[in-house]
N, C-alpha and C positions, 0 to 999 in steps of 0.2 A: 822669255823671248822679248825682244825689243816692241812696244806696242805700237800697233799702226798709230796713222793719223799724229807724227810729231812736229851816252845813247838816246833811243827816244820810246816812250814808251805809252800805248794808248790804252787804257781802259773800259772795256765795253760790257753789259748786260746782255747773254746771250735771250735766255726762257724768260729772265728776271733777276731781281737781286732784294735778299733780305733784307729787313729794316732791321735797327739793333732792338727791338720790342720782340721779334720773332725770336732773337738769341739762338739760330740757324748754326749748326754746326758743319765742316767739310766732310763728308762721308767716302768721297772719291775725286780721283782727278786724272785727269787724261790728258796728252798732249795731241792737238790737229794743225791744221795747216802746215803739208807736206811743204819744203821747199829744197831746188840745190844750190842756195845761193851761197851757201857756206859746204865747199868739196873738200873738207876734211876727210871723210873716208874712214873715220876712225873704230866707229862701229860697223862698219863692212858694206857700207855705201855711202850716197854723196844725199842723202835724205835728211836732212832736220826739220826741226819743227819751228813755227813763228806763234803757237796759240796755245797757252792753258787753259782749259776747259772744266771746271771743275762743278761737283754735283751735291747740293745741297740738302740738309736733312728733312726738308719740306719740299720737294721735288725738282725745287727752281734750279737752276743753271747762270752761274757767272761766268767769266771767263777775260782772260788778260792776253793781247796780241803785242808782239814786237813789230815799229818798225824795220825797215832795212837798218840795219849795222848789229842788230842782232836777234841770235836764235836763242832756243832751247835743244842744247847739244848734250842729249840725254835717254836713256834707255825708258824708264819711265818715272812719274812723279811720285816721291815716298810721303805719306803722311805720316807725322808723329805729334805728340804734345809737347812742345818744347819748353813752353813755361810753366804748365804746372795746371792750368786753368780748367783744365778738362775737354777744353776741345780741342783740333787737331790744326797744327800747320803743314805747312807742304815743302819740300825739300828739293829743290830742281839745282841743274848745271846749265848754264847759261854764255853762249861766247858769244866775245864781240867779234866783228871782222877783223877789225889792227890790234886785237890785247889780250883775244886768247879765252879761254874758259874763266868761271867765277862760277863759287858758289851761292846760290842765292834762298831764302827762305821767304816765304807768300802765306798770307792768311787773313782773315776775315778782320774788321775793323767797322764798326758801324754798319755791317751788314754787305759791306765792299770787300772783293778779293785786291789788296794791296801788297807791293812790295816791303817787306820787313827788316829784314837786312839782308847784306851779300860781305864776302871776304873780299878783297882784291883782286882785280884780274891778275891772272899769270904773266902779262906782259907782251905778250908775242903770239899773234896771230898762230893757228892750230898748233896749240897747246893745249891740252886737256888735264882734267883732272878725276879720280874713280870715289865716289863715296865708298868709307869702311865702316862708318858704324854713326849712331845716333840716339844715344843714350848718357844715362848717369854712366860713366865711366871711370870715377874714382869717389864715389859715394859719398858727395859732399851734398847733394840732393838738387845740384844744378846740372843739368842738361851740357852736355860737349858733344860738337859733330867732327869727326876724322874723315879724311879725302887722304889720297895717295896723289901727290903733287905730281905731275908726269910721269903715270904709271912706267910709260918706255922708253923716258929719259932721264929725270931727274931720279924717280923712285923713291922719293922721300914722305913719308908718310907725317902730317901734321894734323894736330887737334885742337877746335877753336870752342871758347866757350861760348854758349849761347846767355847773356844777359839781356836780358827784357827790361824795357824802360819805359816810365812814368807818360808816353805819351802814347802807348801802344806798339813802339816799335822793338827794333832791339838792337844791339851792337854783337858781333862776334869779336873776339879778342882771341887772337894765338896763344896757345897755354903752351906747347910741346910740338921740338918736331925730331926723325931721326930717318937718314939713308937707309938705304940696303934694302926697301921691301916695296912690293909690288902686289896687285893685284886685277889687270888686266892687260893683255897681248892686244896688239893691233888687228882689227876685221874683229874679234869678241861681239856679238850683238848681248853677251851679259858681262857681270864684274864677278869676279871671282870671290868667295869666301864671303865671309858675315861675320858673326858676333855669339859668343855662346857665354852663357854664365854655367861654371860648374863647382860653386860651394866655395869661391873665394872673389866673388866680384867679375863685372865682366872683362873678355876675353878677344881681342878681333885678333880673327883667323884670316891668313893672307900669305905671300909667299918669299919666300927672299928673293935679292933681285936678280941672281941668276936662274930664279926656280928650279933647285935644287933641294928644296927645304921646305915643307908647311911648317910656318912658325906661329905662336901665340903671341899677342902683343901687348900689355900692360900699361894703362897711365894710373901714376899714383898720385894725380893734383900737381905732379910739379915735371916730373921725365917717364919716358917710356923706357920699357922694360923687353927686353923678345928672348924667347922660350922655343929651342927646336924640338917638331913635335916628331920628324922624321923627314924620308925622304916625300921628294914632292912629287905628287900624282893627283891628277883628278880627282880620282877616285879620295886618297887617301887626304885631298884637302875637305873634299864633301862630308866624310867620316871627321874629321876634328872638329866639325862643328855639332855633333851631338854628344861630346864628351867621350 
């Protein structure tokens, strides 16, 4: 379910903020400050959010607010390790008002929740985009994140690698992208499909762009690969993701 409570950009201490001596890790993250400043509608009302809230392995609470011109246009926030370090970054969708959705990744820096990198915006005001997946996904032992580029128009699924860099940030770089597949309908308050590894590397499960199809998707470091798994059903998309 979508969680409650969902340029220019302020940085505030909510509870507190970790010093880098604590070496505080994210345990959790939530998005607050409801707003309808941005009536996309895309998730099934006119509700985004302006605040990441995120919770600390020492109890403290940080947290990152958008001015006006943009939201957090997003079901909710996924953590994962993306460099390798042991602790977790945070994975948000992020629109502007005139340019559309971006992906963007947040995570601790000296004890501060900072912006880390983002992809490009989409260009055009409500335009969105669906995360697929956020893993090693061709076993070179670096981290790639996949979004489905305009799940209900474009339908193009692309994969960007996550590189980290010497000053604590990181750059994503497009590695692969290819039409035809999708993974949410408009009003959705979730994203359809995930990620399964079944004894050859992982797998993101999603649909083709007629939904007609549960298909599997493949990067092997350099192009994508898709694999129909059958007809497409709810049900039978839910079931391809445990092998």
């Amino acid at each position: 379910m979508r969680m409650p409570g969902r340029a220019l950009l302020s940085v505030m201490a909510a509870l507190g903020i970790a010093t880098a001596a604590d070496a505080q890790d994210i345990v959790s993250a939530t998005y607050q400050g409801p707003t309808d400043r941005y009536p996309h509608n895309v998730l099934g009302d006119a509700v985004e959010y302006t605040t990441l809230v995120v919770q600390l392995s020492n109890g403290a609470q940080t947290s990152a607010t958008w001015q006006p011109g943009m939201v957090f246009e997003d079901i909710a926030p996924r953590l994962a390790d993306l460099d390798g370090d042991g602790t977790s970054e945070i994975i948000t969708i992020e629109s502007s008002d005139t340019e559309g959705a971006r992906l963007g990744v947040w995570g601790l820096r000296d004890g501060r929740l900072m912006p880390l990198a983002t992809t490009p915006h989409i260009g055009t005001r409500f335009r969105w985009l669906a995360p697929a997946a956020w893993e090693d996904l061709d076993g070179d032992g670096r981290v790639e994140i996949a979004y489905v580029d305009r799940p209900h128009l474009a339908k193009t699924l692309r994969v960007w690698r996550y590189e980290p860099q010497a000053d604590g940030t990181a750059i994503l770089t497009e590695a692969a992208s290819l039409p035809g597949l999708t993974n949410h309908r408009i009003g959705w308050d979730y994203i359809a499909g995930g990620t399964r590894t079944c004894g050859q590397g992982p797998e993101m499960i999603m649909a083709d762009a007629n939904w007609t199809q549960v298909v599997a998707v493949r990067f092997d470091g350099s192009a994508l690969s898709v694999t129909e798994l059958g007809p497409y059903s709810p049900a039978a998309l839910e079931q391809a993701l445990t092998c």
